[in-house]
C-alpha positions as CSV (number, residue, x, y, z in Angstrom):
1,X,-61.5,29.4,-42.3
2,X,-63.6,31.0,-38.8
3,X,-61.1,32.0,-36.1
4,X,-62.4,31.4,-32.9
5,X,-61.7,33.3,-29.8
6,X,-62.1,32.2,-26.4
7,X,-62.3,34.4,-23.2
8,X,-62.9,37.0,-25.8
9,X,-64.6,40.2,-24.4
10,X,-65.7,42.3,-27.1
11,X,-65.2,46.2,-26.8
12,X,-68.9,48.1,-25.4
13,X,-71.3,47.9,-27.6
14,X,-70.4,46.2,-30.6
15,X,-72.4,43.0,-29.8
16,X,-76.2,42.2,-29.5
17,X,-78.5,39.5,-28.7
18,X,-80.4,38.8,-31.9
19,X,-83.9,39.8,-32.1
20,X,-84.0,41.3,-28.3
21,X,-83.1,44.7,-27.9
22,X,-83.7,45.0,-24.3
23,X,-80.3,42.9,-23.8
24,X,-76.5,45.3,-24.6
25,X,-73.2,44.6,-23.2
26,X,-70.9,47.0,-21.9
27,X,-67.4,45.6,-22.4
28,X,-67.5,43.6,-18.9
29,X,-70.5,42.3,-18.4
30,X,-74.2,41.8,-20.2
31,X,-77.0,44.0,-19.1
32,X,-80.8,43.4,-19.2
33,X,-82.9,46.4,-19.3
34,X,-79.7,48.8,-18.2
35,X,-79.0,46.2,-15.4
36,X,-76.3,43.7,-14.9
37,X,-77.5,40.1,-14.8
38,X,-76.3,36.5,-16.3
39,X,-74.4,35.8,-19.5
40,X,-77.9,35.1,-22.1
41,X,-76.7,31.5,-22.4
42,X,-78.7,29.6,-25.2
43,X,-79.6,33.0,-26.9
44,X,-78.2,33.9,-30.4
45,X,-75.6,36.8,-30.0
46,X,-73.5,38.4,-33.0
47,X,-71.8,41.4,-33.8
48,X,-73.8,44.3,-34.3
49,X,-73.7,45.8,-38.1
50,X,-71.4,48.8,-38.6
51,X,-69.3,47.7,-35.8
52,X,-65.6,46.2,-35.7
53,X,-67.1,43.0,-34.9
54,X,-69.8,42.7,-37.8
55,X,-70.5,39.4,-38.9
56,X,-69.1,37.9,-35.8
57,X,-71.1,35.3,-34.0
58,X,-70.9,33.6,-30.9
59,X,-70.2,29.2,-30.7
60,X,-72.1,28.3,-27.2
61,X,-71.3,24.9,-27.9
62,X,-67.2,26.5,-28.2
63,X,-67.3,28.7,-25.7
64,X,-65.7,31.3,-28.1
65,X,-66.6,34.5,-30.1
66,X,-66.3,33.4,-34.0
67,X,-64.3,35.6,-36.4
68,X,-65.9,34.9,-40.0
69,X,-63.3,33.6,-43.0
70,X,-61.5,36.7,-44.4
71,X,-61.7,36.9,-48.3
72,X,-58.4,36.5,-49.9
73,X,-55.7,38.6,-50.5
74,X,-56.1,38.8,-54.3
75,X,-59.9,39.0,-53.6
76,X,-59.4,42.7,-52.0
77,X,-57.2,43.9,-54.8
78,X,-59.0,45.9,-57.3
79,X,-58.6,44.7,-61.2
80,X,-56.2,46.9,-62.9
81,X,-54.0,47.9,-59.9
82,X,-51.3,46.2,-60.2
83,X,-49.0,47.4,-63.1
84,X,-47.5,44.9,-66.0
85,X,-43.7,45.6,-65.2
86,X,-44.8,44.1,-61.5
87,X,-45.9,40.9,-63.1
88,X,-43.1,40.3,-65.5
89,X,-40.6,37.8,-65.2
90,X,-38.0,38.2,-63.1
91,X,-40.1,41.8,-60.9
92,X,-40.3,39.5,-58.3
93,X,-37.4,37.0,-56.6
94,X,-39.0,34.3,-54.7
95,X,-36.2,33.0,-52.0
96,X,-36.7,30.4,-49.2
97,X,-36.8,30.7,-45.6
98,X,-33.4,29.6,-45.4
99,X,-31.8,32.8,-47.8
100,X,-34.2,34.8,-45.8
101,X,-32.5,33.7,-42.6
102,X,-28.9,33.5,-43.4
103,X,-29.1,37.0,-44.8
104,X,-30.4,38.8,-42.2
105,X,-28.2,40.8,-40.2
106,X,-29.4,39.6,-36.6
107,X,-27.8,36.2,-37.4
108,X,-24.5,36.5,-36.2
109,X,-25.6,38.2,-33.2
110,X,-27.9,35.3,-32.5
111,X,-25.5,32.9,-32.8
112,X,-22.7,34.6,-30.5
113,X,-25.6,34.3,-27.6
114,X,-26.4,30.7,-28.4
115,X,-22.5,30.3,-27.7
116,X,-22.1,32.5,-24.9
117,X,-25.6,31.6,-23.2
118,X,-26.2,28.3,-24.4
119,X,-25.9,26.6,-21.5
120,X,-28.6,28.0,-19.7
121,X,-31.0,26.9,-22.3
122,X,-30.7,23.6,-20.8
123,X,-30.9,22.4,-17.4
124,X,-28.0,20.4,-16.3
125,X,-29.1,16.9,-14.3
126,X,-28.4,17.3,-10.6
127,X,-26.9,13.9,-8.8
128,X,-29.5,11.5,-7.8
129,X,-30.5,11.6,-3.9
130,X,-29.5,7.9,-3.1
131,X,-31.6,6.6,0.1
132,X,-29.9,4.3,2.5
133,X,-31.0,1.3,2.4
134,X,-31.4,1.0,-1.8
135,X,-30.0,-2.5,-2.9
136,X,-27.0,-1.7,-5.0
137,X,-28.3,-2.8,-8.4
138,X,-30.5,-0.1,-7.8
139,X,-28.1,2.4,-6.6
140,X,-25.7,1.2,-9.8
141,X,-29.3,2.0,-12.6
142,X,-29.7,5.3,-10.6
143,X,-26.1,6.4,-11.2
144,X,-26.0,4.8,-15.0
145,X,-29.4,7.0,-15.9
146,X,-27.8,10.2,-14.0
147,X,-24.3,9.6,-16.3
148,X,-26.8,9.5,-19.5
149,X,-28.6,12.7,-18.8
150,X,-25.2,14.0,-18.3
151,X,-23.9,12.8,-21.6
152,X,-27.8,13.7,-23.0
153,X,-27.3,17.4,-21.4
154,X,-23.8,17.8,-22.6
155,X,-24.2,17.0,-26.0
156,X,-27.4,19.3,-26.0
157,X,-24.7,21.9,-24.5
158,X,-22.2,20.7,-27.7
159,X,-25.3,21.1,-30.2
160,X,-25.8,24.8,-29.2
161,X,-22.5,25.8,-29.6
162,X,-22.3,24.3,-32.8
163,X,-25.2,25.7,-34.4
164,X,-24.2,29.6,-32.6
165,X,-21.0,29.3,-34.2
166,X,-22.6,27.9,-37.5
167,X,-24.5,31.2,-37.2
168,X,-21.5,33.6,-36.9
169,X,-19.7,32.1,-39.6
170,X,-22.7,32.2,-42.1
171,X,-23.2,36.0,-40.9
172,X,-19.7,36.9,-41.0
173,X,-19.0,35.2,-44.6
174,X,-22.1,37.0,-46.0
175,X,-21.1,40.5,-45.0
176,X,-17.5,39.7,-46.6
177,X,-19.1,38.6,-49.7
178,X,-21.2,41.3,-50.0
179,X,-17.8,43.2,-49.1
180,X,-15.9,41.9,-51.9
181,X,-19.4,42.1,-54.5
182,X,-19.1,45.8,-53.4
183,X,-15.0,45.6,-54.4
184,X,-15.4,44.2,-57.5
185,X,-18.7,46.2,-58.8
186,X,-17.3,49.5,-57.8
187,X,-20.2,50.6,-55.4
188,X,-17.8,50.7,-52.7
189,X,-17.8,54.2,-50.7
């Protein structure tokens, strides 16, 4: 799939207005005969050949420089590269996001700020300004929405905690298993 790019401006010379070679840009601005004028609005522009930017064109109707598809990864691999014991069973573990996560060694760390600075994640609800003069059935809804944004903000508050401390634990009981693994297989040092 095309990428597009808006308020893109391409590095100094590596685009052209097709077919009109009195037109070059210099990084900033477009130039017409060596002079600055007017973006070529309505004109075909693309990347020029041998450039960064070949194959690139520009969408008027976008507003944005278009970056053509990229082949695929396997595409760009050259036939016999990759060797057999890479493709047997077993060379390569797939894991989820989630073991990808919980293993890394950031977690715990993560999760001690969540607890320590949790709270200023979320913006606690100031006291409602009553005016004088508000009938009280109003002034009794104005207090009864600020006591549920409290109770909204302080679970939010609760929420945090949990899920920092979550993190610790999950950090913390994977470097003791991998502590005790270490024990029992003898790699310890």
């Amino acid at each position: 799939m095309a990428t597009a790019y808006k308020n893109f401006l391409p590095p100094a010379g590596s685009v052209e207005v097709v077919g009109e070679p009195a037109w070059s840009w210099d990084g900033r601005s477009w130039l017409y005969n060596g002079r600055p004028t007017t973006f070529p609005s309505g004109r075909a522009l693309r990347g020029k050949p041998g450039t960064q930017l070949a194959g690139w064109f520009y969408d008027h109707q976008r507003g944005a420089w278009i970056e053509p598809s990229r082949p695929p990864l396997a595409a760009t691999i050259p036939a016999g590269t990759v060797s057999a014991a890479a493709c047997a069973p077993g060379a390569m573990r797939v894991t989820s996001m989630w073991d990808g996560l919980k293993n890394h060694p950031l977690v715990p760390v993560a999760g001690a700020a969540l607890v320590i600075f949790g709270k200023h994640l979320v913006k606690k609800p100031e006291p409602p300004q009553i005016p004088e003069g508000l009938p009280e059935p109003f002034q009794k809804m104005w207090q009864m929405q600020y006591q549920a944004n409290l109770q909204t903000y302080n679970e939010r508050i609760e929420m945090l905690k949990d899920l920092g401390q979550l993190a610790v634990q999950v950090g913390v009981s994977n470097a003791q298993l991998s502590e005790i693994a270490e024990l029992v297989t003898g790699r310890a040092s």
